[in-house]
Residue frames as qw, qx, qy, qz and C-alpha x, y, z in Angstrom:
[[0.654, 0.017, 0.754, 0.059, 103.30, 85.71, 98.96],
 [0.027, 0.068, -0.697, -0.714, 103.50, 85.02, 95.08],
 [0.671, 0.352, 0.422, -0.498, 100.29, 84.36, 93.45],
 [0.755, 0.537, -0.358, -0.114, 101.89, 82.69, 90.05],
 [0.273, -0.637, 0.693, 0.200, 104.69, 80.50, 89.89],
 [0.737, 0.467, -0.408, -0.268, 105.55, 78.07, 86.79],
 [0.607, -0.425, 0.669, 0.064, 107.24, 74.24, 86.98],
 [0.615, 0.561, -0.497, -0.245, 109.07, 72.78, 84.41],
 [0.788, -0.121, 0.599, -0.076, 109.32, 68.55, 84.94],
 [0.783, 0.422, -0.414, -0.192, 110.80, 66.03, 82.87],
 [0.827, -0.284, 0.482, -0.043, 111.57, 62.50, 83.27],
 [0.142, 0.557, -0.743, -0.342, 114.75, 60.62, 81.71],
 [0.632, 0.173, 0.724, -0.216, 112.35, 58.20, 80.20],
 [0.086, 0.276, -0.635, -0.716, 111.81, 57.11, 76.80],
 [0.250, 0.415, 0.806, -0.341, 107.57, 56.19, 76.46],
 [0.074, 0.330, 0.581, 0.740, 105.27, 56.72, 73.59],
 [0.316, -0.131, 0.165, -0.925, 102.58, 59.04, 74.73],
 [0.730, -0.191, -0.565, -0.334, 99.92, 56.18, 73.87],
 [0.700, -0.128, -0.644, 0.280, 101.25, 53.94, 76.16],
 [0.151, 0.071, -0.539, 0.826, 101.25, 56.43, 79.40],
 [0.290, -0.532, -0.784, 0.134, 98.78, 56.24, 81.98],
 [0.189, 0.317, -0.140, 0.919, 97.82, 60.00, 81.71],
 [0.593, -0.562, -0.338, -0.467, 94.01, 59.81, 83.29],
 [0.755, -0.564, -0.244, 0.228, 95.37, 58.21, 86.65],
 [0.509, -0.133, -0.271, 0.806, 98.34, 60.57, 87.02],
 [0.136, -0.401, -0.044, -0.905, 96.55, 63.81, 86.14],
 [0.662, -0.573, -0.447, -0.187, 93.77, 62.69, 89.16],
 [0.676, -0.510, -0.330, 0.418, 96.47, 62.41, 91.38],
 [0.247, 0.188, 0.050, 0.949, 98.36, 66.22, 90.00],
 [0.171, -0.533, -0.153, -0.814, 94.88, 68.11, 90.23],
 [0.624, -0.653, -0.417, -0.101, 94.94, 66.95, 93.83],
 [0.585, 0.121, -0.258, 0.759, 98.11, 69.00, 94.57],
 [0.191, -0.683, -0.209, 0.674, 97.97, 72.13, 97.02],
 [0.126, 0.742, -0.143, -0.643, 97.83, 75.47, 94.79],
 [0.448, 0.160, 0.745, 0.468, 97.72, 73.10, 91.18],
 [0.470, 0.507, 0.342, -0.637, 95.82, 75.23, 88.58],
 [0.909, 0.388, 0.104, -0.115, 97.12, 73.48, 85.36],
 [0.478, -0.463, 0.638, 0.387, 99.37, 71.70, 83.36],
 [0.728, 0.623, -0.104, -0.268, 100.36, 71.26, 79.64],
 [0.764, -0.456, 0.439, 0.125, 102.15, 68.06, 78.98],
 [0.058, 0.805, -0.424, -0.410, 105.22, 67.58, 77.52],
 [0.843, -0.114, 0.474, 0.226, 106.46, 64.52, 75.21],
 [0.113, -0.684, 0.351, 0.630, 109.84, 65.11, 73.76],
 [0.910, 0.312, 0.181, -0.203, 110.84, 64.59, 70.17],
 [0.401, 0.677, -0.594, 0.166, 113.31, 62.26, 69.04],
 [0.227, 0.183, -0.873, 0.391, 113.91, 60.58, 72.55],
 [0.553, -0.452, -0.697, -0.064, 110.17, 60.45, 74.24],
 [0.234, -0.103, -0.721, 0.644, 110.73, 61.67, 77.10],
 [0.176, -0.595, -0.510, -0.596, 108.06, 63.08, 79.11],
 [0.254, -0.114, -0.275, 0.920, 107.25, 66.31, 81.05],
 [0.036, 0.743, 0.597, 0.300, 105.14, 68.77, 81.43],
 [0.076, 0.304, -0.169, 0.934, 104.84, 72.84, 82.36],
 [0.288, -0.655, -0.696, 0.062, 102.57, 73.53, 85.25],
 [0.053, -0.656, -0.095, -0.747, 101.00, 76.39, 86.68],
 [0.498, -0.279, -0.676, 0.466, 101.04, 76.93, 90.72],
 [0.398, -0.864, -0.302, 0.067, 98.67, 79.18, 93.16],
 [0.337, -0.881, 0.316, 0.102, 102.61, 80.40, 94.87],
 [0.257, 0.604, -0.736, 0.166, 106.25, 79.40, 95.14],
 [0.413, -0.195, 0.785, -0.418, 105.70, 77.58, 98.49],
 [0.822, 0.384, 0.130, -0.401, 103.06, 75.33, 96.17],
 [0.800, 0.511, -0.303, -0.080, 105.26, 74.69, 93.45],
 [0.025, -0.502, 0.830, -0.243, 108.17, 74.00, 96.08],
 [0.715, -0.115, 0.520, -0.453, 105.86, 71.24, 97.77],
 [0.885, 0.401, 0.133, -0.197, 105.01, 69.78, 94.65],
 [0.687, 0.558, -0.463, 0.047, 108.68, 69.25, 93.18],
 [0.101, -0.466, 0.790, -0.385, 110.26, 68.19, 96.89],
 [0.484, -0.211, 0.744, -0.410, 107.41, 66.15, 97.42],
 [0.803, 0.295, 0.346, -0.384, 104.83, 64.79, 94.68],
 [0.656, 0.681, -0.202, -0.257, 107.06, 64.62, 91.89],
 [0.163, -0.600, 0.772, -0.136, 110.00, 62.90, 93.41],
 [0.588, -0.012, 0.582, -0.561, 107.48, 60.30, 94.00],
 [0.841, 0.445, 0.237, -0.197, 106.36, 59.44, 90.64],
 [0.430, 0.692, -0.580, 0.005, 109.86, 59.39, 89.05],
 [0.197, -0.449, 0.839, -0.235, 110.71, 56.83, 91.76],
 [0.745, 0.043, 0.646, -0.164, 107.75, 54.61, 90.98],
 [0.694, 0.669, -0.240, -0.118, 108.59, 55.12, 86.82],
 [0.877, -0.321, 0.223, 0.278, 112.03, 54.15, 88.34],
 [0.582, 0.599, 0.162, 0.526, 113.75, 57.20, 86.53],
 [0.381, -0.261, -0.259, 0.848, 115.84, 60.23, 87.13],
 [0.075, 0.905, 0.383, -0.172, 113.84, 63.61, 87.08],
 [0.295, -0.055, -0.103, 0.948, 114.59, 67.08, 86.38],
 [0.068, -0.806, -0.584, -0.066, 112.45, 69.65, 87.84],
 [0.326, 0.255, 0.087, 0.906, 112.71, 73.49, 87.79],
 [0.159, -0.634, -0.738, 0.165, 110.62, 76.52, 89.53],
 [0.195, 0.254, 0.130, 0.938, 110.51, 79.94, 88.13],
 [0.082, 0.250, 0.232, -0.936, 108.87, 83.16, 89.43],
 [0.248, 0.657, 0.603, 0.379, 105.39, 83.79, 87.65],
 [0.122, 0.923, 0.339, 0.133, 104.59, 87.32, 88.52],
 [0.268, -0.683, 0.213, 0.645, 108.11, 88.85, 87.92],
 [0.185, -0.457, 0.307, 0.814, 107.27, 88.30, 84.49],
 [0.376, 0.735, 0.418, -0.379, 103.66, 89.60, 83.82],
 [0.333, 0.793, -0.058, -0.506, 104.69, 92.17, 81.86],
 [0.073, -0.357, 0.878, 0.310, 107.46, 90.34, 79.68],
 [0.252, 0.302, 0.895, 0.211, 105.26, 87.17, 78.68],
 [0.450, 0.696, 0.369, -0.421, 101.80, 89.77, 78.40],
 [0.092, 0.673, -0.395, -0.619, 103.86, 91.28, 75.39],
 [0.056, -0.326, 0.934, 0.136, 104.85, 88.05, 74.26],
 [0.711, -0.201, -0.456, -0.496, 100.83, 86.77, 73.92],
 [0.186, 0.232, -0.950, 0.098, 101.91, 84.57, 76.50],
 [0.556, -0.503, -0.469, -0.467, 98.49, 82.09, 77.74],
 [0.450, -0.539, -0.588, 0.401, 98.95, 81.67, 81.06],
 [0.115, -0.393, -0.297, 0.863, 98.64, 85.43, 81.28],
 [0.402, 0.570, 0.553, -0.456, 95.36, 85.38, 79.34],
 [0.418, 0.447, -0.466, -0.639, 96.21, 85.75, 75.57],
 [0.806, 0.354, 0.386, -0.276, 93.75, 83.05, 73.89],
 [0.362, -0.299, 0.676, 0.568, 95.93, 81.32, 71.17],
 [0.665, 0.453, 0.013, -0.594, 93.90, 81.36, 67.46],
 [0.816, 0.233, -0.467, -0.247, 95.43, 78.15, 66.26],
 [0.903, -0.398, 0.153, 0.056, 96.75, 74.99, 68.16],
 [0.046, -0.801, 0.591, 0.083, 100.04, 74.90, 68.64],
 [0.815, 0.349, -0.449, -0.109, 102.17, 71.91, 66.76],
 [0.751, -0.085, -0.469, 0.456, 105.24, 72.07, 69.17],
 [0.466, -0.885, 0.023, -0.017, 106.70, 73.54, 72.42],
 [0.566, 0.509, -0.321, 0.564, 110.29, 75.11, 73.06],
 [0.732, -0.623, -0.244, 0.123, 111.34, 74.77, 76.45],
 [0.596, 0.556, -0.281, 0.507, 114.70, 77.12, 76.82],
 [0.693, -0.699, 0.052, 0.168, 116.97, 78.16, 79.98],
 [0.419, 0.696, -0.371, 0.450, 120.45, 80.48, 80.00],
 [0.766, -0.189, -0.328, 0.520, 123.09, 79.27, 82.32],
 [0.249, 0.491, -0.067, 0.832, 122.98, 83.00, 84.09],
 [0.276, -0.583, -0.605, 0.467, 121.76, 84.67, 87.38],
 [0.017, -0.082, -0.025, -0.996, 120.40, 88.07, 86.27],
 [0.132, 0.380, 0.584, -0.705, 117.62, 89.39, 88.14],
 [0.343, 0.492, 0.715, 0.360, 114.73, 89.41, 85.82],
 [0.155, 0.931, 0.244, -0.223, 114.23, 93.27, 86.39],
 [0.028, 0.812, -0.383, -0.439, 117.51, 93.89, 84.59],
 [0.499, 0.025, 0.741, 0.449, 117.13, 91.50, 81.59],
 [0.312, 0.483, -0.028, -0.818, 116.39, 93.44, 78.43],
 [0.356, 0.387, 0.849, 0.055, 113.20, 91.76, 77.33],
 [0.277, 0.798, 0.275, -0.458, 112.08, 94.81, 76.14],
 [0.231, 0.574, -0.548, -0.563, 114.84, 94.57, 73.40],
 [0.077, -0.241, 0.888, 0.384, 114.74, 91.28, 72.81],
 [0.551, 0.405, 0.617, -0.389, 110.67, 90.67, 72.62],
 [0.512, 0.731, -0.058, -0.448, 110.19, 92.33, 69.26],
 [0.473, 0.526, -0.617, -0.344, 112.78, 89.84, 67.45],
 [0.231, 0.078, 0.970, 0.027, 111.83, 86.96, 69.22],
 [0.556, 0.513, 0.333, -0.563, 108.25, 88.43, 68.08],
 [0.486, 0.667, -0.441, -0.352, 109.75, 87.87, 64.38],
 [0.199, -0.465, 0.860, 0.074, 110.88, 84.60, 64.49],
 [0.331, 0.094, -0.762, -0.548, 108.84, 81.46, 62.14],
 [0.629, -0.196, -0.683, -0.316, 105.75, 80.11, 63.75],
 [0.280, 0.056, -0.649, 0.705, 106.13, 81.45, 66.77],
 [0.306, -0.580, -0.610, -0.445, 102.67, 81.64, 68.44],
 [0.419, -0.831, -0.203, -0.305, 103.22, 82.50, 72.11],
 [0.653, 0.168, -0.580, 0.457, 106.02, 82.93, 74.87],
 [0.511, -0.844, 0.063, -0.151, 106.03, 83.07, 78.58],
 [0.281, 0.690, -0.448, 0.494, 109.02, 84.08, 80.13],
 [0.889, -0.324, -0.279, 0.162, 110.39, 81.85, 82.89],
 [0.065, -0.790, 0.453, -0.408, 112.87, 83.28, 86.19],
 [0.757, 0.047, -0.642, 0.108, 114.38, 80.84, 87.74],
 [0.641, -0.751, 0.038, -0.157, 113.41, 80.78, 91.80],
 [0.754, -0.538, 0.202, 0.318, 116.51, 81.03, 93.90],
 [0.782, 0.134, 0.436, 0.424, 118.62, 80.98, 90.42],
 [0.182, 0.754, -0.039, -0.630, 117.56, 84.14, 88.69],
 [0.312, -0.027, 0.801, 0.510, 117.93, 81.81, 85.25],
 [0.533, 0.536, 0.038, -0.653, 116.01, 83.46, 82.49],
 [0.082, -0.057, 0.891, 0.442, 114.78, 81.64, 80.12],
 [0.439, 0.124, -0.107, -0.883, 110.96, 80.54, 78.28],
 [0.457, 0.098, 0.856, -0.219, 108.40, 78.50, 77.55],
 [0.371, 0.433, -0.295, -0.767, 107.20, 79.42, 73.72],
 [0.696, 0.379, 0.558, -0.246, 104.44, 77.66, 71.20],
 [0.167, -0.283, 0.707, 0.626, 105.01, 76.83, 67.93],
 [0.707, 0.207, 0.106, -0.668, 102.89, 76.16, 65.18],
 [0.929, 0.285, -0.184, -0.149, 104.78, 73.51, 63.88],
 [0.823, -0.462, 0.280, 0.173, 107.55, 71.37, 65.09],
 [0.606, 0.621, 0.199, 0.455, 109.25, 72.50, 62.13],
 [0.113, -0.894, -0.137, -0.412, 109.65, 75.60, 63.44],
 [0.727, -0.670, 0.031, -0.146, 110.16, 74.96, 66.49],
 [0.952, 0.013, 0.122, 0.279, 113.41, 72.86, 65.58],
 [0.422, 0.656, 0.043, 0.624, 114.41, 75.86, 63.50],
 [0.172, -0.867, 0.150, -0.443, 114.63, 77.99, 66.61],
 [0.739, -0.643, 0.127, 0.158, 115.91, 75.68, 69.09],
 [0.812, -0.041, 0.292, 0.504, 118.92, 74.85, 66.45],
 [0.529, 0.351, 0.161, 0.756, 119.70, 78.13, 64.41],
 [0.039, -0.794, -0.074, -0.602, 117.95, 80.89, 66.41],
 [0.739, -0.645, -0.135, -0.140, 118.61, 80.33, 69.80],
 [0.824, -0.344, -0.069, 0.444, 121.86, 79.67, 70.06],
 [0.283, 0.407, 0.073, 0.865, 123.32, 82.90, 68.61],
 [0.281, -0.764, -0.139, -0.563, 121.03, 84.25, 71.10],
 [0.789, -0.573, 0.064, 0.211, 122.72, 82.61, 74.40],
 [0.680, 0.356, -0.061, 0.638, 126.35, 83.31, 72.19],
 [0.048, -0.802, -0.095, -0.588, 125.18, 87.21, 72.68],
 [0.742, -0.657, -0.104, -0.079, 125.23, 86.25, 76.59],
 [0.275, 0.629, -0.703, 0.184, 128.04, 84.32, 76.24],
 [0.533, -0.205, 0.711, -0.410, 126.49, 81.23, 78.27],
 [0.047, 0.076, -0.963, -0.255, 125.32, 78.20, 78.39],
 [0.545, 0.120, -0.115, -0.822, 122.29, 76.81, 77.45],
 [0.193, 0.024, 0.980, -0.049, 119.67, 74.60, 77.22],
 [0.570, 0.159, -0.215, -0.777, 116.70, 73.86, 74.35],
 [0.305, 0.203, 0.931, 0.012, 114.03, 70.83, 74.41],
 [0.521, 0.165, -0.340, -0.765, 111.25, 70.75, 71.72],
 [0.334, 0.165, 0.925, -0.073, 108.35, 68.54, 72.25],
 [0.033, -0.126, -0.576, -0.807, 105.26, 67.84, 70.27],
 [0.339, 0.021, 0.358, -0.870, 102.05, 69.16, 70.64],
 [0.592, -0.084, -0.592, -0.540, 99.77, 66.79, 68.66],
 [0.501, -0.230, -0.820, 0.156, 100.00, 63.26, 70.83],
 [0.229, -0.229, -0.608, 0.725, 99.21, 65.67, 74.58],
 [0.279, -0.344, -0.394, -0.805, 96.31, 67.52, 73.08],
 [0.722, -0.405, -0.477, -0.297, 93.57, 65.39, 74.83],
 [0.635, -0.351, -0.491, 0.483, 95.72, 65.01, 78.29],
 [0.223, -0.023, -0.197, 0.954, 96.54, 68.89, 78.60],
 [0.371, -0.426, -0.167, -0.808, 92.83, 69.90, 78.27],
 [0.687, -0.553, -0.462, -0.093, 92.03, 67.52, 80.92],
 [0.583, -0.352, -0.279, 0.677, 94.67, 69.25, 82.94],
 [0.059, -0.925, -0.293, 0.233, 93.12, 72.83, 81.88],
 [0.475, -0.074, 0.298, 0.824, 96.37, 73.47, 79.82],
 [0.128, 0.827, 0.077, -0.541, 96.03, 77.55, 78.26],
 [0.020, -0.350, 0.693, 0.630, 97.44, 76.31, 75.05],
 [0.022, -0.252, -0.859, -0.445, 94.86, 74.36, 74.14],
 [0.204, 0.352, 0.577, -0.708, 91.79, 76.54, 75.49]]
C-alpha cells in the first residue's frame, strides 16, 4: 500500500477568498479517511478555488475525490476538476527540489503557487528529473517544488512555491512552456495566490506555511 499520495482540486467557480466559508468546509475535509493536510488554492485573475492535499494512500485520496469532493462541487453547484498523483514515487525528485511535504521547512512565505501537468504517460522512473531539477533550481523566486505522477496516468508534472506572484507568472508564461515544447506536449499551468489562504491552510496544517 502507498503511504503518500497528493490531490489536486479545483472548482470552476469564480469567489473572493473573503467571502468562502473556509472554517465549516475544512471541519468537514479533516474528517476524511487518511486526510493529513491541505494548502488552499485561490486562482488569480478568475478566483477560482482549489486546493493541494496530502493523503495517508491512493485508496484515501481515491475515496476522497469519488466521494467527498463530488459532493461539495454539487452543493457550490459547479463543475470540478480533481487529479491524484503518486506521493512516494517521487521522494527523491521533490527531496532535491526542497519540496515541504517531504520535510524541507520553507524560510520565507511563499507569495504564489504554480500548479503544472504535461499531457504525457511516462513512468516517473524514466523522467529525467535529475536533468531537469538543477534548472528548474535556477529559475526567479522559486522557493520549493514537489513533483506530482499522475495515478493511473503516469502525467508528470508539479506543485512549486513562489515568492511572489510575479514570479510565478513569469514561469507559468515564459519558462514553462519551452519546457513542455522540449516534450513536445501539451500542457497545463494555474498560478494562485498565496496571501488571501494563509490563515485557512494553517488551519488545514498546510507545509508551506509551517
Amino acid at each position: 500500500m502507498s503511504t503518500k499520495a497528493f490531490v489536486y482540486t479545483e472548482l470552476q467557480i469564480s469567489r473572493d477568498f473573503s467571502e468562502v466559508p473556509w472554517e465549516t468546509i475544512n471541519g468537514k475535509i479533516k474528517q476524511q479517511p487518511g486526510f493529513r493536510n491541505k494548502t488552499w488554492l485561490a486562482g488569480i485573475n478568475n478566483q477560482s478555488l482549489g486546493g493541494i492535499y496530502e493523503f495517508a494512500s491512493i485508496e484515501d485520496a481515491k475515496t476522497f475525490v469519488t466521494g467527498y469532493f463530488p459532493q461539495e462541487a454539487r452543493a457550490l453547484g459547479v463543475p470540478q476538476t480533481t487529479r491524484v498523483f503518486d506521493g512516494d514515487i517521487v521522494q527523491k525528485a521533490s527531496v532535491d527540489m526542497g519540496s515541504v511535504h517531504f520535510g524541507r521547512r520553507l524560510a520565507q512565505k511563499p507569495g504564489a503557487f504554480v500548479y503544472t501537468e504535461v499531457q504525457l504517460a511516462i513512468p516517473f522512473d524514466h523522467v529525467p528529473w535529475g536533468q531537469m531539477n538543477p534548472i528548474l533550481k535556477q529559475q526567479p523566486g522559486l522557493l520549493s517544488k514537489t513533483w506530482l505522477s499522475g495515478v493511473h496516468t503516469n502525467t508528470p508534472g508539479g506543485i512549486y512555491a513562489f515568492d511572489t506572484v510575479e514570479n510565478a507568472l513569469i514561469f507559468a508564461k515564459d519558462y514553462f512552456p519551452t519546457e513542455a515544447a522540449g516534450l513536445n506536449a501539451a500542457f497545463t499551468t494555474r498560478v494562485f495566490d498565496a496571501a488571501p489562504v494563509e490563515t485557512a491552510s494553517r488551519d488545514m496544517a498546510s507545509p508551506f506555511f509551517a
